[in-house]
KETI-858221 format. One record per residue (C-alpha): residue number from 0; chain; x, y, z negated. Coordinates in steps of 0.5 Angstrom, whole numbers, always signed. Each point is the difference from the previous one (the first is absolute). Last residue first. Layout:
<rs>
R   lumfi   kedren       X       Y       Z
R     NUM        A       X       Y       Z
...
</rs>
This chain:
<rs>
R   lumfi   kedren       X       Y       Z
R     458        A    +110    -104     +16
R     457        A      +1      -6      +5
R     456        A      +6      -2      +4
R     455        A      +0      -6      +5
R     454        A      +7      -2      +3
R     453        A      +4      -1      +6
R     452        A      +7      +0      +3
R     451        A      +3      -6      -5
R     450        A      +2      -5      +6
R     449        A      +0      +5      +6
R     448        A      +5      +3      -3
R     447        A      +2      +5      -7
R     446        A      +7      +0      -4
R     445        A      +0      +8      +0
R     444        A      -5      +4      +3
R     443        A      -8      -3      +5
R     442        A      -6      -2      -2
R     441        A      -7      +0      +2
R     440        A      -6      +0      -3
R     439        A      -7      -3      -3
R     438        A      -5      +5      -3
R     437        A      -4      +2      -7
R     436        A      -3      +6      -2
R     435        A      -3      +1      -6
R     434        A      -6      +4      -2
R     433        A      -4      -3      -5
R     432        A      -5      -2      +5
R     431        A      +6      -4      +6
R     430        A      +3      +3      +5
R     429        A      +4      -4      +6
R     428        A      +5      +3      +4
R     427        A      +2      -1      +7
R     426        A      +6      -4      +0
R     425        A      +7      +4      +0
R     424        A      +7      +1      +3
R     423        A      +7      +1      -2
R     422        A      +0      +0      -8
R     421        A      +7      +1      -3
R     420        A      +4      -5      -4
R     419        A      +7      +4      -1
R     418        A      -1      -2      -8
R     417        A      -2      -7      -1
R     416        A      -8      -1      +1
R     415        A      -6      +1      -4
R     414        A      -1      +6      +1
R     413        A      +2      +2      +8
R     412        A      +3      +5      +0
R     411        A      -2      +6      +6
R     410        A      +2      +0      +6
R     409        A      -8      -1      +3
R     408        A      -4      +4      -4
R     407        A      -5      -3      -7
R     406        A      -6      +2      -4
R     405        A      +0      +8      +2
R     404        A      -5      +3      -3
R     403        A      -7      +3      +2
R     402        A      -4      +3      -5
R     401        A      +0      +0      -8
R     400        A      -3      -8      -1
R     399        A      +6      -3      +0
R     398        A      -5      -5      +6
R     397        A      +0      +6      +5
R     396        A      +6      -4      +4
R     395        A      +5      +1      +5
R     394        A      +5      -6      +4
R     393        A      +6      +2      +4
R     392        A      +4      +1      +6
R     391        A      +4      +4      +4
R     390        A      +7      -2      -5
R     389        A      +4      -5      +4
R     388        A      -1      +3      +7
R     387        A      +1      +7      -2
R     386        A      -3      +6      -5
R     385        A      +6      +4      -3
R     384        A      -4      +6      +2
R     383        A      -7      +0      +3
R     382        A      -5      -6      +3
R     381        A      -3      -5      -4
R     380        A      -4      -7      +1
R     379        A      -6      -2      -5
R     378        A      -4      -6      -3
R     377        A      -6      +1      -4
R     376        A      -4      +0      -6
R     375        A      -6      +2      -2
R     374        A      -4      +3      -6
R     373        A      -9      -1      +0
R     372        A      +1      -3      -8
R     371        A      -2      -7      +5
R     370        A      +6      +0      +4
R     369        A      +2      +3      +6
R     368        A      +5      -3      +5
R     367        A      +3      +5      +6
R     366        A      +2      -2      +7
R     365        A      +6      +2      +2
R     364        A      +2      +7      +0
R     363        A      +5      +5      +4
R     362        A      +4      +5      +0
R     361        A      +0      +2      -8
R     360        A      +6      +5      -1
R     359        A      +6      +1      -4
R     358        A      +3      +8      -1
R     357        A      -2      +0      -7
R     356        A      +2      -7      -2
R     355        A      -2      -6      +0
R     354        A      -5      -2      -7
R     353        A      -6      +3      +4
R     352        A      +0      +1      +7
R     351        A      -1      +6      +3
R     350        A      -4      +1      +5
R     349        A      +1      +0      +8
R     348        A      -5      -6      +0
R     347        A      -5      +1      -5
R     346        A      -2      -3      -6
R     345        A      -6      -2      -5
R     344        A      -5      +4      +4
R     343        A      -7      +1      -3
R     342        A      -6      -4      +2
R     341        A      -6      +1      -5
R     340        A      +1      +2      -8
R     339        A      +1      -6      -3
R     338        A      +7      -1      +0
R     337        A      +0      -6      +5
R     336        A      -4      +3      +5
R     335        A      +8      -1      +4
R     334        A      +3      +4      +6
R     333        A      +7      -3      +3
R     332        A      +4      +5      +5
R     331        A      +2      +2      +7
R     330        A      +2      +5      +5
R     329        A      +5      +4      -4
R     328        A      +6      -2      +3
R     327        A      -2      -1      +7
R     326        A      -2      +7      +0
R     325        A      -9      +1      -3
R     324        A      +3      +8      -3
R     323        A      -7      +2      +4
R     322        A      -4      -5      +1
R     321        A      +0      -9      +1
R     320        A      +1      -4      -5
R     319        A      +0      -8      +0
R     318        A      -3      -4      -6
R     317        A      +1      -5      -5
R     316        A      -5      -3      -5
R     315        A      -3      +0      -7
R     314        A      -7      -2      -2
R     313        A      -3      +0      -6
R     312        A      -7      -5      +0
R     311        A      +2      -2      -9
R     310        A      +2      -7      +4
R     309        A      +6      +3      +3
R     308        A      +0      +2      +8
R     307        A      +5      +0      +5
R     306        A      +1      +3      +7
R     305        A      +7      +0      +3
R     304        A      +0      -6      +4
R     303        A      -3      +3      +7
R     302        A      +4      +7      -2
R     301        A      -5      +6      +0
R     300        A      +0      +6      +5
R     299        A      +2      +7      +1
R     298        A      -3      +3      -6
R     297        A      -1      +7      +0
R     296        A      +4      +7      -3
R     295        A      -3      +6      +3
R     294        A      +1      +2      -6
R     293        A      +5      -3      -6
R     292        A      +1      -6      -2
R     291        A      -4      -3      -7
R     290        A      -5      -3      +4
R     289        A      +0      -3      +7
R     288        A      -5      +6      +4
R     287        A      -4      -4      +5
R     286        A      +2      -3      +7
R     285        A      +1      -7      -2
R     284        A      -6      -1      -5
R     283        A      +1      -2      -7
R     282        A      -4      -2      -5
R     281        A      -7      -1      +4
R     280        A      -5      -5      -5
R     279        A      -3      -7      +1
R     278        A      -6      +0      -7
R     277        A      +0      +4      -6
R     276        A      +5      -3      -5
R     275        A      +6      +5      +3
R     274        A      +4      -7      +1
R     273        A      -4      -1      +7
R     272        A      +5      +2      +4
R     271        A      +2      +3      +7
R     270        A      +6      +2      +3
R     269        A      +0      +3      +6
R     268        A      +2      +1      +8
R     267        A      -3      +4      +7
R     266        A      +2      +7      -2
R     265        A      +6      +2      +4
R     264        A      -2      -5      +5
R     263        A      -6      +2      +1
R     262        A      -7      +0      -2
R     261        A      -6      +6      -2
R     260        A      -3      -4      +6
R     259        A      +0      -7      -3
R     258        A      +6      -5      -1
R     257        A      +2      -3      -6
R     256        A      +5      -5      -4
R     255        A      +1      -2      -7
R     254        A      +5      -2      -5
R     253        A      -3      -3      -6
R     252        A      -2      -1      -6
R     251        A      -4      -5      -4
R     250        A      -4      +0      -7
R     249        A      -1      -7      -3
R     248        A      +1      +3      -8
R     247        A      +8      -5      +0
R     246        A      +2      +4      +6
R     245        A      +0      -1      +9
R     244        A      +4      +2      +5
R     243        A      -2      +2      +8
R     242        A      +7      +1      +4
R     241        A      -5      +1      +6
R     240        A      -7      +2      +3
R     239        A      -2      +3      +6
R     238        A      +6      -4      +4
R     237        A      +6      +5      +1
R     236        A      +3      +0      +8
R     235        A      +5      -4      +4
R     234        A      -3      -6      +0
R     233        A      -8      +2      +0
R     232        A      +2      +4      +7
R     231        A      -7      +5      +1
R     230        A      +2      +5      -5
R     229        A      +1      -2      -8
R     228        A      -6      -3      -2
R     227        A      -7      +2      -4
R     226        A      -2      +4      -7
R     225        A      -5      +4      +2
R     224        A      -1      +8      +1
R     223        A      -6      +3      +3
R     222        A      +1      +6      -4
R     221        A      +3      +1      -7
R     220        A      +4      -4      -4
R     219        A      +1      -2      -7
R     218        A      -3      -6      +1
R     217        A      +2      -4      +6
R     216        A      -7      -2      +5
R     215        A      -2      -6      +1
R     214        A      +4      -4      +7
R     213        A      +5      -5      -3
R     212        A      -3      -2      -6
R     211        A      +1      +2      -7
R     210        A      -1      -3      -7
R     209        A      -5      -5      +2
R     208        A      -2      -5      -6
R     207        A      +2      -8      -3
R     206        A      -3      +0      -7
R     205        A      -6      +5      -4
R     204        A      +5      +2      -6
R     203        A      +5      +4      +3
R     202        A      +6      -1      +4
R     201        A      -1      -7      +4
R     200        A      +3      +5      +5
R     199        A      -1      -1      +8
R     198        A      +3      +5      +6
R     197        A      -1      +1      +6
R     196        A      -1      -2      +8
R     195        A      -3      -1      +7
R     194        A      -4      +8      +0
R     193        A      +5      +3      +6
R     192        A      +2      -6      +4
R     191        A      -8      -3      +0
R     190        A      -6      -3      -4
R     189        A      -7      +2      +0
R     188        A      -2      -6      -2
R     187        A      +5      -6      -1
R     186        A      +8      +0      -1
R     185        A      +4      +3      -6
R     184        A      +8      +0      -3
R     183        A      +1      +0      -7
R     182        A      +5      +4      -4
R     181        A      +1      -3      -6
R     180        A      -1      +1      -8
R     179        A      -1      -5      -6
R     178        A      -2      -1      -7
R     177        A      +4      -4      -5
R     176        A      +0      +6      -6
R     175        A      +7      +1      +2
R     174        A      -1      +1      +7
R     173        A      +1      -4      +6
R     172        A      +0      +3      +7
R     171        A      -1      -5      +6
R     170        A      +4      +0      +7
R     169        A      -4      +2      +6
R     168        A      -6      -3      +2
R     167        A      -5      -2      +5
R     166        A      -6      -1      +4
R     165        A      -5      +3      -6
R     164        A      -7      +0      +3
R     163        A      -4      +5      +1
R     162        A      -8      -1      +1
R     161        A      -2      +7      -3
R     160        A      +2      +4      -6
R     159        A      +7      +1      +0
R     158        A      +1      +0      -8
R     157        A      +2      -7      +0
R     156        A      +2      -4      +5
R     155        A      -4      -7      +1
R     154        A      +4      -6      +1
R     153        A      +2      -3      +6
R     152        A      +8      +2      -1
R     151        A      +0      -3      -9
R     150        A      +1      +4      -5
R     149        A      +1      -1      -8
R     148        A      +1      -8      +0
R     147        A      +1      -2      -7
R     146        A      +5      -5      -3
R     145        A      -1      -3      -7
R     144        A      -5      +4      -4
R     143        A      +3      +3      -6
R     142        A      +2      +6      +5
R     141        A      +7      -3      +1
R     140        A      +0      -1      +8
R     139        A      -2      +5      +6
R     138        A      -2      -2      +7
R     137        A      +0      +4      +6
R     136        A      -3      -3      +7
R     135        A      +2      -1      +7
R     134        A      -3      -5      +6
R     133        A      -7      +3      -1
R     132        A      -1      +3      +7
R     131        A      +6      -5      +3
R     130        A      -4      -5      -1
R     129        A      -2      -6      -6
R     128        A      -6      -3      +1
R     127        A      +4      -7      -4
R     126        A      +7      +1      -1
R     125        A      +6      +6      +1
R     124        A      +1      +5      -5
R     123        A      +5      +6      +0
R     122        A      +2      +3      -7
R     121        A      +1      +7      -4
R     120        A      +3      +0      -6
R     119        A      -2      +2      -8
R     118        A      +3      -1      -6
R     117        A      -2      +0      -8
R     116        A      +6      -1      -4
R     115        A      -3      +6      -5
R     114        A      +6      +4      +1
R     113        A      -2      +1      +8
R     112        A      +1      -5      +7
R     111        A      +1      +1      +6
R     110        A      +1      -5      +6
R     109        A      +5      +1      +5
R     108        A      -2      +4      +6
R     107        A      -5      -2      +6
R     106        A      -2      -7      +1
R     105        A      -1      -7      -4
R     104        A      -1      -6      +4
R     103        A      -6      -5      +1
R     102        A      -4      +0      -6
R     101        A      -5      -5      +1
R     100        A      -8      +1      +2
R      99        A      -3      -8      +0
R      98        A      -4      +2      -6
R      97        A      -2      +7      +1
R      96        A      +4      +6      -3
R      95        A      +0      +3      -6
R      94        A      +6      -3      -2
R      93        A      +5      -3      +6
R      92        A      +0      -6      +0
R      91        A      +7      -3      +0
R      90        A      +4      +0      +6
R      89        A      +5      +4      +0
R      88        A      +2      +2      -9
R      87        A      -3      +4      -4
R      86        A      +3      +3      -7
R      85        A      +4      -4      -2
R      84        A      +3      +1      -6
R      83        A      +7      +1      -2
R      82        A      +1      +2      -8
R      81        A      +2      -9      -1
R      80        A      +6      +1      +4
R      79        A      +4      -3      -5
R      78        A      +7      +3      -4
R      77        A      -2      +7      +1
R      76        A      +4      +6      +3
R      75        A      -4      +7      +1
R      74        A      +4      +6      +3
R      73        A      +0      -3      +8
R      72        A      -2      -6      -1
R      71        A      +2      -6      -3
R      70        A      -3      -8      +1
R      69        A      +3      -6      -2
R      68        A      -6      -6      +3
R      67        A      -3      -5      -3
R      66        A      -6      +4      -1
R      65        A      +1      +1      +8
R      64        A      -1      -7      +1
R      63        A      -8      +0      +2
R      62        A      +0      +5      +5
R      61        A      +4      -4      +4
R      60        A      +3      +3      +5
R      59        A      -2      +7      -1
R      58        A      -1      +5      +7
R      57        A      +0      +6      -4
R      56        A      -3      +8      +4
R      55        A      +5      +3      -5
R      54        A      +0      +6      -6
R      53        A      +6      +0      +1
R      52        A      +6      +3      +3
R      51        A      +6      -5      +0
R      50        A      -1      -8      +0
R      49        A      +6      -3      -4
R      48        A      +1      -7      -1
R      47        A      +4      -4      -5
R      46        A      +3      -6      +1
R      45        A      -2      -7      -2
R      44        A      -5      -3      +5
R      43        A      +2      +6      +6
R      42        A      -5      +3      +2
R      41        A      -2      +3      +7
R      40        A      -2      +6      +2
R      39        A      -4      +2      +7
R      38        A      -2      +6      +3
R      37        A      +0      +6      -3
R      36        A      -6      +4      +2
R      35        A      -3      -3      -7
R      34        A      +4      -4      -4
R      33        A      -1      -8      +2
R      32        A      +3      -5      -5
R      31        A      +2      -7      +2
R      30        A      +1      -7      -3
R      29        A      +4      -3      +5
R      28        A      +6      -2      -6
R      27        A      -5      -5      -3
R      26        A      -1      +1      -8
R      25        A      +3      -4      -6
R      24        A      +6      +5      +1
R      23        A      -5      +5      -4
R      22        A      -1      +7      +4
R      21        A      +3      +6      -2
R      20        A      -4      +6      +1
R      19        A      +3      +7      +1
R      18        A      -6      +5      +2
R      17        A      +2      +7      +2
R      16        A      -2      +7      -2
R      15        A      -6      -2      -3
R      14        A      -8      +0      +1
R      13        A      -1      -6      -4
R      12        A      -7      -1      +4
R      11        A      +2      -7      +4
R      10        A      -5      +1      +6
R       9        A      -2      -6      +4
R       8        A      +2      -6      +6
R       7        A      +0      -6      -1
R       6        A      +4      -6      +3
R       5        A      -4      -6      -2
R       4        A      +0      -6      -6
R       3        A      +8      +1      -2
R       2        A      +3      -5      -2
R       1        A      +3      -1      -8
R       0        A      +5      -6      +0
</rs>
């Protein structure tokens, strides 16, 4: 009988929608598997168990028979499970570190990983002159090198000029080529509320490096106008800076904060990016004209998830409108750099939506997907006649080609499917270089129950 040597404690990175393992009968029934927020799960030797929603913080009794295992996931079934690696365990030494320095547990989202199989999470350590000023580090797998530590809390942050020390992280970023983003915390000289984090980018040529910090002036403003925190409750108001993204060329983007005395509430948020190619540049600003509306039109505000950025540095977002013609049903839209010539308005609420008919309208987007051709995707709601619940809901693409088209709607067939099937709701989509869209949805129609209810289609 195979026994496990400890409990461990590690990442498993098959980032899936579920695990199925079976374990071999020859193994005790008190082997467990601990998924991250989930509490305990135990394995039956001989039967299958299912863990949703990976990836997983694993707890693996033993790690050594796993290769004796039937593993499947969520799209993928393979016979053995040679394909997982272990990526770090609990109480390993922990890379870059002094001996006596293990890793302790891994903290923050799930950790990353790109096409190259490269990956990069955070951890916590425990050992020899560790304390809670350099208990937290980021480490990265897959460069050619084994496992490297990128940054560690007592480390010297870059770009800060003095004796300023990182104390903390936020989840890392992990682009294609391998490099990495996050947003750090400080604590040294000079330090306090209004200057104590920013934004690192390996990006470019010279390693880790500043992008922006709390405190520094935004480009692309006047005055004395600096990228701070909402008003006085941290908890209830936006942080300097959020939905920070990162591409294949090492270029950021995200949603600022500021304050100064040209600054108020109508004025006090923006995107900036570093995808012109000539440093951190302002893209939109709430309180400026949002192109292609007409005057007197202004963006309102920005979605915390509705930034993305592709690897040529395009961005596209949604935003709020406010201004003349700005009602209910007109006061939104997806804006995008992808067509080559600035930020333009892919679609408007209270527009009419294509493929629908004349007296059907766009009241709403989801955040919008953007390709490396510069074309996004999205998911919309309806509003106009013969528009009800079971068709308010759809899927729009720039990848034809020839403008926004509609991909799929809500109430209409399903292919694939007999006829009678319709699709009743949506996943988000997603868009690849060539233009295809793909996307899982729900079905509903003739010979359809919670049995056959779903599927994923793709153009």
């Amino acid at each position: 009988m195979v026994r496990p040597a400890r409990e461990t404690v590690g990442w498993l990175t098959e980032p899936r929608h579920y695990l199925s393992l079976k374990i071999p009968p020859s193994l005790p029934a008190k082997y467990l598997l601990k998924k991250k927020a989930h509490g305990l799960m135990k394995a039956t030797p001989g039967k299958i168990t299912t863990i949703p929603f990976l990836p997983l913080a694993l707890c693996f009794l033993p790690i050594a028979s796993v290769s004796t295992a039937s593993v499947s996931t969520g799209w993928v079934s393979t016979a053995a499970a040679q394909r997982v690696r272990t990526v770090a365990l609990s109480g390993d030494a922990a890379p870059g570190t002094n001996d006596g320095v293990n890793f302790s547990r891994f903290f923050g989202a799930s950790p990353t990983i790109n096409g190259a199989g490269q990956t990069i999470f955070s951890g916590l350590l425990t050992g020899t002159g560790v304390d809670n000023s350099n208990d937290r580090g980021i480490w990265r797998t897959g460069g050619g090198s084994g496992m490297e530590l990128v940054v560690r809390e007592g480390d010297t942050a870059p770009g800060t000029g003095g004796n300023i020390n990182f104390i903390g992280f936020n989840s890392p970023l992990l682009n294609s080529a391998g490099q990495t983003a996050f947003e750090g915390f400080l604590v040294g000289t000079g330090v306090g509320a209004g200057n104590n984090n920013g934004i690192w980018s390996e990006g470019g040529d010279n390693g880790l490096r500043l992008v922006v910090r709390e405190g520094s002036a935004a480009p692309g403003t006047s005055g004395n106008t600096i990228f701070a925190p909402g008003p006085s409750v941290p908890e209830l108001f936006p942080p300097a800076f959020s939905t920070i993204v990162f591409n294949g060329a090492g270029q950021t983007a995200f949603l600022g904060q500021l304050t100064g005395t040209e600054v108020d509430f109508t004025n006090d948020r923006g995107i900036w990016s570093e995808g012109g190619g000539n440093g951190l540049a302002l893209i939109a600003r709430e309180g400026s004209a949002a192109p292609d509306t007409s005057d007197g039109v202004n963006f309102a505000g920005f979605g915390f998830n509705g930034l993305v950025l592709n690897d040529k540095g395009q961005t596209a977002f949604w935003g709020s409108l406010t201004g003349p013609g700005g009602s209910f049903s007109h006061n939104s839209g997806i804006w995008s750099e992808g067509g080559g010539s600035g930020l333009a308005l892919v679609a408007r609420s209270g527009s009419v939506a294509p493929g629908t008919g004349a007296d059907v309208d766009f009241s709403r987007f989801g955040t919008p997907v953007l390709n490396g051709a510069g074309q996004t995707a999205f998911l919309g709601a309806l509003l106009g006649t013969g528009v009800n619940v079971s068709n308010n809901r759809g899927i729009w693409s720039e990848g034809g080609g020839n403008g926004l088209a509609l991909v799929a709607r809500e109430g209409s067939a399903a292919p694939g499917t007999s006829d009678g099937v319709n699709f009743s709701n949506f996943s988000a989509p997603l868009l690849n270089s060539a233009g295809r869209t793909a996307f899982s949805g729900f079905l509903t129609g003739t010979g359809v129950d919670e049995s056959n209810e779903r599927g994923i289609w793709s153009e």
